[in-house]
PDB file of N, CA, C and O in Angstrom, chain B, residues numbered from 101:
ATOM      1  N   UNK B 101     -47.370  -2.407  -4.951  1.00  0.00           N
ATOM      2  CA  UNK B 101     -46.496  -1.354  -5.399  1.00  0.00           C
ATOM      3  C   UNK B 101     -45.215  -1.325  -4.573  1.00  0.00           C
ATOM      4  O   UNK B 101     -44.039  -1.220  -4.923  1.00  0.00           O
ATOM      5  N   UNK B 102     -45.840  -1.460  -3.259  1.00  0.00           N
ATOM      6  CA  UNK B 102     -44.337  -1.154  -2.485  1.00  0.00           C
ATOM      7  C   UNK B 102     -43.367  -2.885  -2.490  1.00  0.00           C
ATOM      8  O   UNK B 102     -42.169  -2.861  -2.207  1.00  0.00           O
ATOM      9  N   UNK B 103     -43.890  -3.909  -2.748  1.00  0.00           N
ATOM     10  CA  UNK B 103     -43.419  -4.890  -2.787  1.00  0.00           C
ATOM     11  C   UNK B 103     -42.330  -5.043  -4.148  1.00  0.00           C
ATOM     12  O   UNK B 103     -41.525  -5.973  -4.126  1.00  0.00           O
ATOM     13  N   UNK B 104     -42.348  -4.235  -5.139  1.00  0.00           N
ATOM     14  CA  UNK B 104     -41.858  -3.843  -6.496  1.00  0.00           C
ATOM     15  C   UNK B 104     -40.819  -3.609  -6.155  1.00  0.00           C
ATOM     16  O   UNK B 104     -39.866  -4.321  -6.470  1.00  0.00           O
ATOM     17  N   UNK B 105     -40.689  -2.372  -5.293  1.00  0.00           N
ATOM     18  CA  UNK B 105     -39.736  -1.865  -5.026  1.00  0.00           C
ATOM     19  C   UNK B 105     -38.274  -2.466  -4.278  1.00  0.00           C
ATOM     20  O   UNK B 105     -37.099  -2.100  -4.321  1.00  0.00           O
ATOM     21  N   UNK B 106     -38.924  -3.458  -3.657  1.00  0.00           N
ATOM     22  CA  UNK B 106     -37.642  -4.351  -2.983  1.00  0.00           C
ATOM     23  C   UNK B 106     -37.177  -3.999  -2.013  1.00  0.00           C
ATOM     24  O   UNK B 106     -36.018  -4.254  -1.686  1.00  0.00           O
ATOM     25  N   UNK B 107     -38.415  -2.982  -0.988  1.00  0.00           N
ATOM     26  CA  UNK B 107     -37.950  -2.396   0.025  1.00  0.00           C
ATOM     27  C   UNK B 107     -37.628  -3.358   1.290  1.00  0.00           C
ATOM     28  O   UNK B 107     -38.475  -4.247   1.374  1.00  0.00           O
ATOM     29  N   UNK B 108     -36.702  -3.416   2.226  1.00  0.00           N
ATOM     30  CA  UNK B 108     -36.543  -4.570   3.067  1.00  0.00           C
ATOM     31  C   UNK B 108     -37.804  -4.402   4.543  1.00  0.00           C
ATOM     32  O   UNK B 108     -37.749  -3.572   5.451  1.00  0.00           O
ATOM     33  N   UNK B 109     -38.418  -5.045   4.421  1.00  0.00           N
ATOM     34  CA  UNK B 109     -39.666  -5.382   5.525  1.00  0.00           C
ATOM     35  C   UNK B 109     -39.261  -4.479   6.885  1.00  0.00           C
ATOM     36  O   UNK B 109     -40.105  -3.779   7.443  1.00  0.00           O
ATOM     37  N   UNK B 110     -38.281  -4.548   7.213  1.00  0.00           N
ATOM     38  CA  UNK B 110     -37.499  -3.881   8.671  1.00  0.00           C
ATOM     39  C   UNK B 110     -37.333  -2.233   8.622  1.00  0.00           C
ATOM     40  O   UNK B 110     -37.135  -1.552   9.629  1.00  0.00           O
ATOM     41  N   UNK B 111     -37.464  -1.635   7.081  1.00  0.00           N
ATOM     42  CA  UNK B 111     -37.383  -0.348   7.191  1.00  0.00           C
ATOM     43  C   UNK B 111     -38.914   0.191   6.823  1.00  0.00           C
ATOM     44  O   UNK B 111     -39.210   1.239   6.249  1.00  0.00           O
ATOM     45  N   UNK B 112     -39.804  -0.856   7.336  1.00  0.00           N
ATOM     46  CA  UNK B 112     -41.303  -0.320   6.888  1.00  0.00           C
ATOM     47  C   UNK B 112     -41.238   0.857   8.245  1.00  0.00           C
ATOM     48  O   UNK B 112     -40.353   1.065   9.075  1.00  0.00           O
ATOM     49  N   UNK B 113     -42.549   1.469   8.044  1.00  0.00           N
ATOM     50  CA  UNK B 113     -42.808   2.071   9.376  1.00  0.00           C
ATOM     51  C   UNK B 113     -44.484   1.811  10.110  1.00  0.00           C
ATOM     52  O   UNK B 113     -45.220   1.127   9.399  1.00  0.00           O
ATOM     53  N   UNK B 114     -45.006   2.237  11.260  1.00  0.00           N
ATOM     54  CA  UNK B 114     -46.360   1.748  11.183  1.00  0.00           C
ATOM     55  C   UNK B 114     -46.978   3.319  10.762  1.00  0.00           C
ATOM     56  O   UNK B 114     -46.176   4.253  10.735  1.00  0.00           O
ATOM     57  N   UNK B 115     -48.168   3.520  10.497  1.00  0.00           N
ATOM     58  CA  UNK B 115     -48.448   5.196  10.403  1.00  0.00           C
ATOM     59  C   UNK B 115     -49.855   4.624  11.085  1.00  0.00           C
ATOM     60  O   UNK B 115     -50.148   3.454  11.332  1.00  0.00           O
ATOM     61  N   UNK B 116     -50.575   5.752  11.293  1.00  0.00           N
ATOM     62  CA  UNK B 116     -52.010   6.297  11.930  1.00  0.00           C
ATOM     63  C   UNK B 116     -52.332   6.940  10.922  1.00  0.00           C
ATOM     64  O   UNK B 116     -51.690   7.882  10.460  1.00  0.00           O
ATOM     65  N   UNK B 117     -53.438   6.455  10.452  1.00  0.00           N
ATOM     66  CA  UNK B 117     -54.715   7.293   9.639  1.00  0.00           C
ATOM     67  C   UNK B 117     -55.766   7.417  10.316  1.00  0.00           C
ATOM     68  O   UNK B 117     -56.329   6.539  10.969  1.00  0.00           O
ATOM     69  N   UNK B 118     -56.152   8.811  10.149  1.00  0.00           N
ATOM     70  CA  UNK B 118     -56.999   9.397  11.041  1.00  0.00           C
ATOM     71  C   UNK B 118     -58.119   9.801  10.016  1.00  0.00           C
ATOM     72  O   UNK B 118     -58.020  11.007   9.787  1.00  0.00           O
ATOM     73  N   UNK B 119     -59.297   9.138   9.220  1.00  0.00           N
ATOM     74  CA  UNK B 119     -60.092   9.749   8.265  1.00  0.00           C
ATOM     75  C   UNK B 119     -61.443  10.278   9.195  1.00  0.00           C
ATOM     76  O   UNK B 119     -61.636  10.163  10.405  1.00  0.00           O
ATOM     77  N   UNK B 120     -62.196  10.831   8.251  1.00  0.00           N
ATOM     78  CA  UNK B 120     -63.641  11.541   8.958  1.00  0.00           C
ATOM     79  C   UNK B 120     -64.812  10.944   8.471  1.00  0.00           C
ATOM     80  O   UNK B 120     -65.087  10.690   7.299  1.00  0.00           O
ATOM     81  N   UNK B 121     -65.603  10.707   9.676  1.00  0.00           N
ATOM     82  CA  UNK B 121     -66.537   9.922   9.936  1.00  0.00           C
ATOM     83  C   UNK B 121     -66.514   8.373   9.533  1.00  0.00           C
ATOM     84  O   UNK B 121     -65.446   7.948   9.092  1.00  0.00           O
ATOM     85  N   UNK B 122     -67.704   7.400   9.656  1.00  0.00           N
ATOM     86  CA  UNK B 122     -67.457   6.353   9.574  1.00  0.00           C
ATOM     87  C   UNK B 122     -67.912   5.751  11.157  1.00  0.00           C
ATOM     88  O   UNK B 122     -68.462   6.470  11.991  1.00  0.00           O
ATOM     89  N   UNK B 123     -67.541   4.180  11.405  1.00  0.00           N
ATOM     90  CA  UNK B 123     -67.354   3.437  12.712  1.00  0.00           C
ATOM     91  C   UNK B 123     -66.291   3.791  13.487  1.00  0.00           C
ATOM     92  O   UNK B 123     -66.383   4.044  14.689  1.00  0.00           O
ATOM     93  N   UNK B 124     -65.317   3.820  12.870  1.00  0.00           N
ATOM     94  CA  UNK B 124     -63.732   3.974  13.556  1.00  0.00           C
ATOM     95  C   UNK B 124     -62.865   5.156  13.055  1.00  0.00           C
ATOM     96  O   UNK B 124     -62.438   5.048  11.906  1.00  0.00           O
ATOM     97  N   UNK B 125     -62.601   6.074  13.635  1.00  0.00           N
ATOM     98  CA  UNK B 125     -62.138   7.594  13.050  1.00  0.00           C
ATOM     99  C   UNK B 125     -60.234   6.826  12.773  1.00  0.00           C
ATOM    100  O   UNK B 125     -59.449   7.758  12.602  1.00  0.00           O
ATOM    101  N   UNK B 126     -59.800   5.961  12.742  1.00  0.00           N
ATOM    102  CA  UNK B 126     -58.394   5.399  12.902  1.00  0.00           C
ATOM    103  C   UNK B 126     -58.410   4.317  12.363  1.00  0.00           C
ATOM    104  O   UNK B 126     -59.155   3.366  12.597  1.00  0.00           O
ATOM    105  N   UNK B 127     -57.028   4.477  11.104  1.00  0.00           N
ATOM    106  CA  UNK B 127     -56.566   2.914  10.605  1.00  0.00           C
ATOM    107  C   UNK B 127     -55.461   2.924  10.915  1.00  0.00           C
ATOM    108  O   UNK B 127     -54.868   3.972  11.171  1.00  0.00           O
ATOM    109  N   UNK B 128     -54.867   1.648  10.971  1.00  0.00           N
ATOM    110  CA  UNK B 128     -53.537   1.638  10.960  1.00  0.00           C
ATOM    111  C   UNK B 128     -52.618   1.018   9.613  1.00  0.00           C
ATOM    112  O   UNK B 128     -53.027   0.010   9.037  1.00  0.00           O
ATOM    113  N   UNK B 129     -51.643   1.549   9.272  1.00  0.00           N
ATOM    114  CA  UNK B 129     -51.133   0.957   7.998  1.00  0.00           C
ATOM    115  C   UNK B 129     -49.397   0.588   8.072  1.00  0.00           C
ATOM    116  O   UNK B 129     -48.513   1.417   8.290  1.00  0.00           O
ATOM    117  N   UNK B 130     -49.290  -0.248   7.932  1.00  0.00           N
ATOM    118  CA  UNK B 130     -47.727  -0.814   7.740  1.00  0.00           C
ATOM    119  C   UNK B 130     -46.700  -0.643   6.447  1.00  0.00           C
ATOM    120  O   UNK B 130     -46.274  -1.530   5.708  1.00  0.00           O
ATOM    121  N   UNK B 131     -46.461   0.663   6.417  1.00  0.00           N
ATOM    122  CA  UNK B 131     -45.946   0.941   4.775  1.00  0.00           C
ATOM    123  C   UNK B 131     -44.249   2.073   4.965  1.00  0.00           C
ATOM    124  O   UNK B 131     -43.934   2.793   5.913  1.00  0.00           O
ATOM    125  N   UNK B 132     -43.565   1.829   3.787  1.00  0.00           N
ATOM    126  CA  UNK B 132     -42.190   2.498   3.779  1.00  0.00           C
ATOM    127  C   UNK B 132     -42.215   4.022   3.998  1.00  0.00           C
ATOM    128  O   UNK B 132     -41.251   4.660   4.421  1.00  0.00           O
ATOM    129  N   UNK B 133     -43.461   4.563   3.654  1.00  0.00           N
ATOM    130  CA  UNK B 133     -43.423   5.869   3.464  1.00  0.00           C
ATOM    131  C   UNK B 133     -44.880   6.291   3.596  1.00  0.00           C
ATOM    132  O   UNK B 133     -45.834   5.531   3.764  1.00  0.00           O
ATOM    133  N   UNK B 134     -44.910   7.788   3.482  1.00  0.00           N
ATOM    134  CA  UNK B 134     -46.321   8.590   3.563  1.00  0.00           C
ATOM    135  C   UNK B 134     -47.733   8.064   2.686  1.00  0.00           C
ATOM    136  O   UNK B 134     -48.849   7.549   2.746  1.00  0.00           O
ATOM    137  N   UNK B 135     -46.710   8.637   1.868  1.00  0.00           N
ATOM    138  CA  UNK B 135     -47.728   8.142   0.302  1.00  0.00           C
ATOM    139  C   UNK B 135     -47.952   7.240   0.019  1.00  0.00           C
ATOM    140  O   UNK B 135     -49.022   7.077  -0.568  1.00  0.00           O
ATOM    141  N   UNK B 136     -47.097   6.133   0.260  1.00  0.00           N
ATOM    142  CA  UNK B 136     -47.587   4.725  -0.138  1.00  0.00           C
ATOM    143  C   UNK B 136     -48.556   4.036   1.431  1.00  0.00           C
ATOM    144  O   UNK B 136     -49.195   2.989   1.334  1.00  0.00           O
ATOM    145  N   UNK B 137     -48.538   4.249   1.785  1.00  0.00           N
ATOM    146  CA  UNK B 137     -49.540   4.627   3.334  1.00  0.00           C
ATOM    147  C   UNK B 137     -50.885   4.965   3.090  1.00  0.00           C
ATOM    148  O   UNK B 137     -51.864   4.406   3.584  1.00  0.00           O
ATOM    149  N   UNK B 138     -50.878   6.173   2.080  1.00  0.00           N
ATOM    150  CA  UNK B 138     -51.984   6.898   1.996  1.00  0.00           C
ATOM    151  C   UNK B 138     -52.555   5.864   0.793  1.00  0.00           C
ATOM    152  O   UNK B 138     -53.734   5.669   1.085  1.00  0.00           O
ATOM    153  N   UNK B 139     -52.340   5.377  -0.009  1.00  0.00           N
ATOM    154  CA  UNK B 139     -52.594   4.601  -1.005  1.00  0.00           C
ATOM    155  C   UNK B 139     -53.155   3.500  -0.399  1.00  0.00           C
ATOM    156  O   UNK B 139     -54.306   3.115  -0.603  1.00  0.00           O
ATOM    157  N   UNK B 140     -52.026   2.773   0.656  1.00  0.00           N
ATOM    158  CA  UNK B 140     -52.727   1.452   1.230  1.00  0.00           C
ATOM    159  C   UNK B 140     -54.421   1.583   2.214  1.00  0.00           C
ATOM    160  O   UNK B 140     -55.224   0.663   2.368  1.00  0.00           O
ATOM    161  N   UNK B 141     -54.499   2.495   2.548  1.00  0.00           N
ATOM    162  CA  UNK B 141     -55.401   3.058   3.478  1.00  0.00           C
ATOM    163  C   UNK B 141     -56.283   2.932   2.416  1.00  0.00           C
ATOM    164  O   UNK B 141     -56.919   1.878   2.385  1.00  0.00           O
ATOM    165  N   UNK B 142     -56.564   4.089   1.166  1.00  0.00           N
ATOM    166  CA  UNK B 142     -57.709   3.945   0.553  1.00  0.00           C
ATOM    167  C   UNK B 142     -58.094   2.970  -0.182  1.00  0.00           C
ATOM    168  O   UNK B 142     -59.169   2.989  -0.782  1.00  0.00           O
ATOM    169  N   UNK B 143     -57.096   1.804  -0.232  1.00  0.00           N
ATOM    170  CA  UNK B 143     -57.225   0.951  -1.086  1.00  0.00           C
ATOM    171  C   UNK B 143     -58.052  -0.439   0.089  1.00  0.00           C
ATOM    172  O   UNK B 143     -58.895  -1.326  -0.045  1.00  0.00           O
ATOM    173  N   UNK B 144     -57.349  -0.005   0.969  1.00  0.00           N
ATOM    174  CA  UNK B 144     -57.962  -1.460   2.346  1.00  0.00           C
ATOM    175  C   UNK B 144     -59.189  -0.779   2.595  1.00  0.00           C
ATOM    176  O   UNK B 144     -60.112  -1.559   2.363  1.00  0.00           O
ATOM    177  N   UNK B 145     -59.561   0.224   2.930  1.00  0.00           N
ATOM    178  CA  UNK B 145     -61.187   1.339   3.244  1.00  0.00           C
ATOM    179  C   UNK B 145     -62.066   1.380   2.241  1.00  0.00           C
ATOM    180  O   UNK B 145     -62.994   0.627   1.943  1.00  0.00           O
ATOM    181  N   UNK B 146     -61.507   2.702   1.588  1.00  0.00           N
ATOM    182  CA  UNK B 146     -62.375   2.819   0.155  1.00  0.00           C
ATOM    183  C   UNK B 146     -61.827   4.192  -0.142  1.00  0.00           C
ATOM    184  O   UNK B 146     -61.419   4.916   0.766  1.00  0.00           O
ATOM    185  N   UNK B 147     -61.812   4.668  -1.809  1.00  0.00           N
ATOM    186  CA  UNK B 147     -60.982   5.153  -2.405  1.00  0.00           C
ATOM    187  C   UNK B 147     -61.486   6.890  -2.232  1.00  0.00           C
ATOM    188  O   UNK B 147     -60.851   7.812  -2.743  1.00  0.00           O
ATOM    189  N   UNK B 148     -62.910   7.091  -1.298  1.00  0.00           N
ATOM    190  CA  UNK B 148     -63.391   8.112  -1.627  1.00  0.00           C
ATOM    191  C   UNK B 148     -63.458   8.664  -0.203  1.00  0.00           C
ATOM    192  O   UNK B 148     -64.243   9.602  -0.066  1.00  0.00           O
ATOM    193  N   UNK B 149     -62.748   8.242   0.950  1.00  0.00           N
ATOM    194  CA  UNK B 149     -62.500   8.655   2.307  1.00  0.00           C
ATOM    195  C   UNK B 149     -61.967   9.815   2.202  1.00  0.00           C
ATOM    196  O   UNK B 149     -61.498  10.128   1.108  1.00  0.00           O
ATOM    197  N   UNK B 150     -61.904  10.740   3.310  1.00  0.00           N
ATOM    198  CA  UNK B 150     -61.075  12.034   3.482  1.00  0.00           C
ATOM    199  C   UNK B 150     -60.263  11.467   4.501  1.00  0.00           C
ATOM    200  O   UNK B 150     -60.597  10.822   5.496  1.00  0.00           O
ATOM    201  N   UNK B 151     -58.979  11.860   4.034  1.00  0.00           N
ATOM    202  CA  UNK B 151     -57.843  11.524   5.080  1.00  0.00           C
ATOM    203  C   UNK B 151     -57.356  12.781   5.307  1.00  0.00           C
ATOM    204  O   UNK B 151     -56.797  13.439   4.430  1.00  0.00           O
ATOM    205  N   UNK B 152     -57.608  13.316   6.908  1.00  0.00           N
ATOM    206  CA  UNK B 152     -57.676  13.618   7.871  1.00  0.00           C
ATOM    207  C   UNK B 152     -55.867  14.296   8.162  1.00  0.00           C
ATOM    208  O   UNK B 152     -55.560  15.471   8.362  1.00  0.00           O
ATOM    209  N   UNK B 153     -55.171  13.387   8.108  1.00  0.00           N
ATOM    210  CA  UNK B 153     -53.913  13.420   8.936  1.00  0.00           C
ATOM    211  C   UNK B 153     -53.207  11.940   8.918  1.00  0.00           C
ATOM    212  O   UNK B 153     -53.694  10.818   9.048  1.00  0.00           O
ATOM    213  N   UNK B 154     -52.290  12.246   8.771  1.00  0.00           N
ATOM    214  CA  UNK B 154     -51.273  10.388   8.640  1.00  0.00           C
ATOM    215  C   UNK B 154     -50.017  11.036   9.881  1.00  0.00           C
ATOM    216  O   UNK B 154     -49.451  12.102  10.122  1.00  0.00           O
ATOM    217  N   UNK B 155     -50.045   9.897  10.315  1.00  0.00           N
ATOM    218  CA  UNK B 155     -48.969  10.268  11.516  1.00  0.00           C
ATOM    219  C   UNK B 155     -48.015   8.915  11.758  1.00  0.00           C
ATOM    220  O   UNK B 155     -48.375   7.755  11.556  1.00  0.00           O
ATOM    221  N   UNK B 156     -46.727   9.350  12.233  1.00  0.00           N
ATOM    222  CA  UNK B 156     -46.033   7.841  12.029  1.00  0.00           C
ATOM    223  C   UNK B 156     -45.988   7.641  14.178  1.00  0.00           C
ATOM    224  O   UNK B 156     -46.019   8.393  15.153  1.00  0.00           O
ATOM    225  N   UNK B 157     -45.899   6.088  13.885  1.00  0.00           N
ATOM    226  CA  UNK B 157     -46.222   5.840  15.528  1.00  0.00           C
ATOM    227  C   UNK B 157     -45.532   4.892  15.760  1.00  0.00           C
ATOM    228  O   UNK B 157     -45.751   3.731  15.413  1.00  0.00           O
ATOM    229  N   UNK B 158     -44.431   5.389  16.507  1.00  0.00           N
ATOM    230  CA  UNK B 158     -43.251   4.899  16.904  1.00  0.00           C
ATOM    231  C   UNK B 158     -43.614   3.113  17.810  1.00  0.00           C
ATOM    232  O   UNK B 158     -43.280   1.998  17.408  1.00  0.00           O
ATOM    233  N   UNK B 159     -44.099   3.346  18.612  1.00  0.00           N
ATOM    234  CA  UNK B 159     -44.681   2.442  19.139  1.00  0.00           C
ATOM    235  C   UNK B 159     -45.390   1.240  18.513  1.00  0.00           C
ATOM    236  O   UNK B 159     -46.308   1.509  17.738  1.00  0.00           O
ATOM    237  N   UNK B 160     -45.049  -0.278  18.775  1.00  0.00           N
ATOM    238  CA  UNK B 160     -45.925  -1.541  18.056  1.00  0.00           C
ATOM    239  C   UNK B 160     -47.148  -2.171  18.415  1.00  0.00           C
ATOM    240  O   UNK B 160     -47.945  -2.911  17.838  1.00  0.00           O
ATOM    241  N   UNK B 161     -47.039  -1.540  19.797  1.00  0.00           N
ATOM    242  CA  UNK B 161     -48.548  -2.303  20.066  1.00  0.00           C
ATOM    243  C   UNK B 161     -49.753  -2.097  19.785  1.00  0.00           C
ATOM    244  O   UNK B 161     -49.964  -1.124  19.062  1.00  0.00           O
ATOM    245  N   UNK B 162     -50.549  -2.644  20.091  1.00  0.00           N
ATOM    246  CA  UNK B 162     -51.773  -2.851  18.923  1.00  0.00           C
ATOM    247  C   UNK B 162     -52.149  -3.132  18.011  1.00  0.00           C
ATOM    248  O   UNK B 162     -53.354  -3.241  17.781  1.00  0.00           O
ATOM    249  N   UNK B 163     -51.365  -3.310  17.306  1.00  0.00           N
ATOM    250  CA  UNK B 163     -50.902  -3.484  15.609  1.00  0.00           C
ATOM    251  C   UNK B 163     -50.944  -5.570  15.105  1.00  0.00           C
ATOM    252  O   UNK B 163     -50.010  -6.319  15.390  1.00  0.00           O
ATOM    253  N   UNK B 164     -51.992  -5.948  14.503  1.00  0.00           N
ATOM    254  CA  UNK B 164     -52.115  -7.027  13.797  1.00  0.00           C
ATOM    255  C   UNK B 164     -52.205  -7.874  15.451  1.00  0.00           C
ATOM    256  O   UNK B 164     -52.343  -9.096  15.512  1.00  0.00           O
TER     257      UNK B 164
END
């Protein structure tokens, strides 16, 4: 979806997803915006998670 759009790779952002319960209470997602964030999350997890809180995180490390 977000690849459609023709958004340029450099204005992505990273975000923190924070869902409930599970192995790991934290994903991380590489997307332009909130919503398309929240989309990539349930789509890489699974579509029936509770998301918690999305937070954007300025910082790169850790990431891939």
């Amino acid at each position: 979806m977000a690849n459609k759009k023709n958004i340029p790779i450099g204005l992505w952002k990273k975000y923190r997803i924070v869902i409930s319960g599970g192995l790991s209470n934290e994903h991380f997602v590489k997307a332009p915006n909130k919503t398309i964030a929240r989309s990539m999350a349930k789509g890489e997890l699974n579509p029936w998670i509770k998301i918690i809180r999305i937070e954007e995180v300025s910082a790169w490390k850790n990431y891939m």
